[in-house]
SEKOLPA-286377 format. One record per residue (C-alpha): residue in three letters; x, z, y; chain. Coordinates in Angstrom, 2 decimals. Layout:
! residues N
("ALA"; (X; Z; Y); "A")
...
This chain:
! residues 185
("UNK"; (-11.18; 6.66; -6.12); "A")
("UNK"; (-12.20; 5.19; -2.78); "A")
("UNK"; (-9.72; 5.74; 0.48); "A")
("UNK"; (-10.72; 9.59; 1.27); "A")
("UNK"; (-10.38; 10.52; -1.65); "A")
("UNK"; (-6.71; 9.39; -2.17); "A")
("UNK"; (-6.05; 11.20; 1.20); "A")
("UNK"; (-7.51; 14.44; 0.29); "A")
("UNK"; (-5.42; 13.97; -3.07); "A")
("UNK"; (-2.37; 13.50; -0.52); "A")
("UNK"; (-3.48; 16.95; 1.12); "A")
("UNK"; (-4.41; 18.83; -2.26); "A")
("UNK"; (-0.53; 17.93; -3.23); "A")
("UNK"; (1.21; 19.46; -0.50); "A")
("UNK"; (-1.23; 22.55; -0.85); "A")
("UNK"; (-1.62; 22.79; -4.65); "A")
("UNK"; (2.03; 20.88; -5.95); "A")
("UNK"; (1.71; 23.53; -9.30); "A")
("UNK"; (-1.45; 21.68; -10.07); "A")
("UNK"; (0.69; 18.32; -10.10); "A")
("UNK"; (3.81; 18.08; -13.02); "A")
("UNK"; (5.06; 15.11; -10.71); "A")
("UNK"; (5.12; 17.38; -7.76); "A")
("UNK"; (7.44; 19.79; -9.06); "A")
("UNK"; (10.26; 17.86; -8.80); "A")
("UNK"; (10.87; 18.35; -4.67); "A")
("UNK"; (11.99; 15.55; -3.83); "A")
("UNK"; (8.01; 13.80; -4.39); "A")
("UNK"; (6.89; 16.89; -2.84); "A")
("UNK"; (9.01; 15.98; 0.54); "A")
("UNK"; (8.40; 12.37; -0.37); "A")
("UNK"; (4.56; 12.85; -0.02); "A")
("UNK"; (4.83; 15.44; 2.90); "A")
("UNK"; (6.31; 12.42; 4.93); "A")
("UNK"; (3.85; 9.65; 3.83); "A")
("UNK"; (0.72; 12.26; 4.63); "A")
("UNK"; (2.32; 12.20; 8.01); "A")
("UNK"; (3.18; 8.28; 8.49); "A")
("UNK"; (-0.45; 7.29; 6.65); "A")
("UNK"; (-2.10; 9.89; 9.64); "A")
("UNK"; (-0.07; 7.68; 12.05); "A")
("UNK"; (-0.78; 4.34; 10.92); "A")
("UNK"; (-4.50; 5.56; 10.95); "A")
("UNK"; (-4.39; 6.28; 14.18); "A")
("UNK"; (-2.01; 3.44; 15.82); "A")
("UNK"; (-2.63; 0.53; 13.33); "A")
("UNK"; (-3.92; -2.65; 16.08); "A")
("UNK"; (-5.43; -5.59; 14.24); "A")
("UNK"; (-4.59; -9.04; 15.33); "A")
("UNK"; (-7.37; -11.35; 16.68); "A")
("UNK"; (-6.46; -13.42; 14.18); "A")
("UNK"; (-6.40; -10.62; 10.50); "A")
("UNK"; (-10.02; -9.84; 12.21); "A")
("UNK"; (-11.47; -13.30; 12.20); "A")
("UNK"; (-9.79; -13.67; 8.45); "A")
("UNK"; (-11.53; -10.70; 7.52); "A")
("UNK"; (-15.20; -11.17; 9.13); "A")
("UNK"; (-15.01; -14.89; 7.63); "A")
("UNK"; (-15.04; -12.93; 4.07); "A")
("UNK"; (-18.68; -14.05; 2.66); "A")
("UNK"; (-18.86; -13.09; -0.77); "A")
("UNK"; (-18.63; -9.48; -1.96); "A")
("UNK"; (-14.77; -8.47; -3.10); "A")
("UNK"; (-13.46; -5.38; -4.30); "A")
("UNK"; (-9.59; -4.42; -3.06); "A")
("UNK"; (-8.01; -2.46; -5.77); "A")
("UNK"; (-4.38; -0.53; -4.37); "A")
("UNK"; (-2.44; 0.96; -7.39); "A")
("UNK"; (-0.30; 3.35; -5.64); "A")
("UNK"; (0.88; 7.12; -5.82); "A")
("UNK"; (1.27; 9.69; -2.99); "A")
("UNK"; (5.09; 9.81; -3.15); "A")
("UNK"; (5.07; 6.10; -2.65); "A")
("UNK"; (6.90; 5.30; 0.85); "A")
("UNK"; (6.17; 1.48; 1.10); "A")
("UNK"; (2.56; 2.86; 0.59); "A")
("UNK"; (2.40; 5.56; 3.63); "A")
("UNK"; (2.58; 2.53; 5.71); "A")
("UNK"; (0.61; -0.23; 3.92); "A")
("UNK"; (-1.83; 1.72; 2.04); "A")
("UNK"; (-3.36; 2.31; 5.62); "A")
("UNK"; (-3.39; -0.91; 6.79); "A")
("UNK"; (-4.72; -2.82; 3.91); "A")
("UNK"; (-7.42; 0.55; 4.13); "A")
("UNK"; (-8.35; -0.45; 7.67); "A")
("UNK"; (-8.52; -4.40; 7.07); "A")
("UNK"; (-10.63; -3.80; 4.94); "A")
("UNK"; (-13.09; -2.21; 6.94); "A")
("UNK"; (-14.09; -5.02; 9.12); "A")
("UNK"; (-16.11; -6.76; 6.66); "A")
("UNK"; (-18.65; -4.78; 4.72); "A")
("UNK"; (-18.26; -7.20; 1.78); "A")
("UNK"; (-14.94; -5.44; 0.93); "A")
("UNK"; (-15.14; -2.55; -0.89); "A")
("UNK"; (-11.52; -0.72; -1.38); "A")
("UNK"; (-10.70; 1.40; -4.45); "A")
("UNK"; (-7.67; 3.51; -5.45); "A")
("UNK"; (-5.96; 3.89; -8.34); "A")
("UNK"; (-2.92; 6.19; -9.30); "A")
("UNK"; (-0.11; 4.03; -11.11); "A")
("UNK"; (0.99; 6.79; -13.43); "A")
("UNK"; (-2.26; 7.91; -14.74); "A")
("UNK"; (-5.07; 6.25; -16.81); "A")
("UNK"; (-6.24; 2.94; -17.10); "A")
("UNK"; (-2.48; 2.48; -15.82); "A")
("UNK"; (-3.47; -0.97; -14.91); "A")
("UNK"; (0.15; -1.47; -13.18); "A")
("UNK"; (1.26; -3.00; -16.50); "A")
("UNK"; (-0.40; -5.81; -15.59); "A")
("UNK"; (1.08; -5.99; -12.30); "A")
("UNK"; (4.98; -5.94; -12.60); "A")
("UNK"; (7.44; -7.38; -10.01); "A")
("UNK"; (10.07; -8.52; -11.50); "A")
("UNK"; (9.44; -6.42; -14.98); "A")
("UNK"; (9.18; -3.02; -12.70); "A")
("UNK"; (6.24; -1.04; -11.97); "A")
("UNK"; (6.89; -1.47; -7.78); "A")
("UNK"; (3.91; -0.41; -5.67); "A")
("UNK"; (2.10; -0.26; -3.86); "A")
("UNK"; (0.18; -3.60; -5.53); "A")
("UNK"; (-2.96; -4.90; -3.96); "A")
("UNK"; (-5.06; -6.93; -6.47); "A")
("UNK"; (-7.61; -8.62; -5.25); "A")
("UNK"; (-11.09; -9.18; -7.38); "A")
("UNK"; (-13.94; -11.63; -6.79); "A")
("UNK"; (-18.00; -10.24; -7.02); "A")
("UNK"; (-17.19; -10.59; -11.14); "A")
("UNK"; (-14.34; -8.75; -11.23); "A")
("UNK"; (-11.67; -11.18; -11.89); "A")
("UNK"; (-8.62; -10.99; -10.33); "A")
("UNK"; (-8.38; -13.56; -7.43); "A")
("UNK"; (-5.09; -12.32; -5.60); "A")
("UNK"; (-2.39; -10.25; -6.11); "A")
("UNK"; (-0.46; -8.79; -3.31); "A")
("UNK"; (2.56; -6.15; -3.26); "A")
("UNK"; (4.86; -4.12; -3.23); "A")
("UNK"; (6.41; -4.76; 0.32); "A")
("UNK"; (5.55; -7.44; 3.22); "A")
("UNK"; (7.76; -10.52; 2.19); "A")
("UNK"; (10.02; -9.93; 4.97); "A")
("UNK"; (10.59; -6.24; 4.08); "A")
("UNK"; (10.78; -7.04; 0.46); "A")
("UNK"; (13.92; -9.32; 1.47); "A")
("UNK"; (15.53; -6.63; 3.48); "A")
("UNK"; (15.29; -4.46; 0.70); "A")
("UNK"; (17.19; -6.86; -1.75); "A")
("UNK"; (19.40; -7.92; 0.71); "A")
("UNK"; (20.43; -4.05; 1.36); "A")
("UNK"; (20.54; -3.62; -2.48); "A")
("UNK"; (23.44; -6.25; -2.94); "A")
("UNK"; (25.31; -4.60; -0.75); "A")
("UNK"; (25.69; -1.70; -2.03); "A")
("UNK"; (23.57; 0.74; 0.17); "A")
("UNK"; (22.70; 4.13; -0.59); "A")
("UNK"; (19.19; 4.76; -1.89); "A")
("UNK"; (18.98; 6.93; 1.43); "A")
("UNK"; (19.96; 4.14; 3.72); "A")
("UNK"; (18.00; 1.68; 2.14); "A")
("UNK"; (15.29; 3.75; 2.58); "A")
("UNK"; (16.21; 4.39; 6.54); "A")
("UNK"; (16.36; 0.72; 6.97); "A")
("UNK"; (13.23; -0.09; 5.58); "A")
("UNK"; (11.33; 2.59; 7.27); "A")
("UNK"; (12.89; 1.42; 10.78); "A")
("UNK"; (11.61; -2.28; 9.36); "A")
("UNK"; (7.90; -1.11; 9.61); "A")
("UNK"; (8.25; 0.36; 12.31); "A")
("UNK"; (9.63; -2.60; 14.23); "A")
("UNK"; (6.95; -4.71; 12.50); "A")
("UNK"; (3.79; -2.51; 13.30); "A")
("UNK"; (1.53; -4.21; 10.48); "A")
("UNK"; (2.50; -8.13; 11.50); "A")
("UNK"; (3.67; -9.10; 8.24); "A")
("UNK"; (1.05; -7.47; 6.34); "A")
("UNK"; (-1.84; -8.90; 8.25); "A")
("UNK"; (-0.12; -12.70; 8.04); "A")
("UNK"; (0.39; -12.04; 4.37); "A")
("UNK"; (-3.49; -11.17; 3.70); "A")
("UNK"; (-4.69; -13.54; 5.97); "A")
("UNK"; (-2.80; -16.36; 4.48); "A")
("UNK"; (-4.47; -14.75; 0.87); "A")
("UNK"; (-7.85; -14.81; 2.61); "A")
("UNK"; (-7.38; -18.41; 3.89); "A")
("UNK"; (-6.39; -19.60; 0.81); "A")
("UNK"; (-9.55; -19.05; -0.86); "A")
């Protein structure tokens, strides 16, 4: 599904849970109320660096960004967005949607660390093979998260922590990330 799509999917949740099976367990339900909420946000305040622009217009061959993701995802409310409008500067990236717990469940070939973890950007070249592989978390966050782990942190304040981490970041990490991906090639 492109970008829209998964939006109005978002939407169509909070409206329509019945019509979900996931959604009827309320915590995903609140979980996905929030990240409609932060994803509108980022939409709206996301700033590209000088530098994740010129990365992006310097893209010259045709690429296809592939998120696996799901709407309760929170790491996704905030990158999901971002990687949607970096990919927008160049009109040789096309981005594409797909739900991690429904078919082709292409996550499988996508663990971290044996686990499932999205979101997962993969990356695919004009013949479809994969040519980078990015996700769950900004490498920074992803540490943070570990780090709070080991010591023994609530779910809930893990979760507080790492929200206040994107927040505090804005998008940095995740644009020197791709870029470095982009540069690479």
């Amino acid at each position: 599904m492109n970008f829209n799509d998964y939006i109005d999917l978002m939407n169509r949740v909070l409206t329509q849970p019945h019509d979900y099976p996931a959604y009827q367990e309320a915590d995903y339900l609140t979980y996905t109320k929030l990240n409609v909420s932060r994803s509108a946000r980022w939409l709206k305040k996301f700033e590209l660096s000088e530098s994740a622009k010129a990365a992006l217009k310097a893209v010259s061959e045709a690429q296809t960004w592939l998120v696996i993701t799901e709407p309760w995802c929170g790491d996704a409310a905030h990158s999901v967005p971002m990687l949607y409008l970096m990919s927008q500067v160049n009109p040789l990236i096309t981005f594409e949607v797909e739900l991690r717990d429904s078919k082709p469940f292409s996550i499988k070939h996508y663990l971290t660390n044996g686990a499932q973890a999205i979101p997962k950007l993969v990356i695919r070249n004009a013949q479809g093979e994969d040519s980078a592989i990015w996700g769950p978390r900004p490498a920074a966050c992803q540490q943070l998260f570990e780090q709070l782990k080991a010591e023994g942190l609530s779910l809930d304040a893990i979760k507080t922590e790492v929200q206040n981490w994107y927040n505090a970041d804005k998008g940095a990490c995740i644009q020197q990330e791709i870029v470095a991906i982009l540069s690479s090639k």
